[in-house]
C-alpha positions in Angstrom: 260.1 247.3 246.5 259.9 244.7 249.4 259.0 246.4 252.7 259.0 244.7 256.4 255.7 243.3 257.1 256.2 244.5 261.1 258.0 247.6 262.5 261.4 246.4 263.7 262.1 247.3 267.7 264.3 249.8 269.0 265.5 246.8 270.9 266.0 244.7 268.2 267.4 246.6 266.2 270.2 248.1 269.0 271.4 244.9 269.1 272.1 244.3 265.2 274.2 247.4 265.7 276.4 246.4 268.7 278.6 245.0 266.5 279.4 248.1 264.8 282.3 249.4 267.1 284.6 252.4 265.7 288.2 251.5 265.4 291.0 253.2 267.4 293.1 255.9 265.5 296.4 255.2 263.8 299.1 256.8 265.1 302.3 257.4 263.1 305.5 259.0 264.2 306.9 262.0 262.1 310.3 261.2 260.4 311.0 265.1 260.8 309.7 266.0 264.4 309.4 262.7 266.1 306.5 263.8 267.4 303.4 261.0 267.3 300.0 262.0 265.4 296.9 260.7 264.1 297.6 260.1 260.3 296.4 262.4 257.5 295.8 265.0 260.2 297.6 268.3 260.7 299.7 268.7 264.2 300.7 271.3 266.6 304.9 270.8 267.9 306.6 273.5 270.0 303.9 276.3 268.9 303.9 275.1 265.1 301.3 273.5 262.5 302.8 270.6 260.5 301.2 268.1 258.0 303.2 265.6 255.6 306.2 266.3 257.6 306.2 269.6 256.6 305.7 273.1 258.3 302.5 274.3 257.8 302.2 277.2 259.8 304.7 279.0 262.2 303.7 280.3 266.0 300.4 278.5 265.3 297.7 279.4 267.7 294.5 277.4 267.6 291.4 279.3 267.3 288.9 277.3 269.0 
């Protein structure tokens, strides 16, 4: 297996991964509440939990 003949720098190697940015979030709009979320992610409206469109959980209350 090849291996690098010097250690690579911190420095140098920071800037090879600048260009590696996250991308912002989808957002979608539900057909049934209106309500915008981030896709494939559950959602809290008016006190309940919906994902797909679909209640998920009523008078929802978030633990954390």
């Amino acid at each position: 297996m090849a291996h690098p003949k010097r250690k690579i720098s911190k420095t140098r190697r920071d800037k090879r991964r600048t260009h590696h940015v996250a991308s912002p979030k989808t957002i979608s709009i539900c057909q049934t509440t209106d309500a915008p979320h981030v896709r494939h992610r559950a959602y809290v409206v008016n006190g309940d939990l919906y994902y797909n469109g679909k209640l998920a959980v009523e008078n929802y209350t978030s633990i954390a």
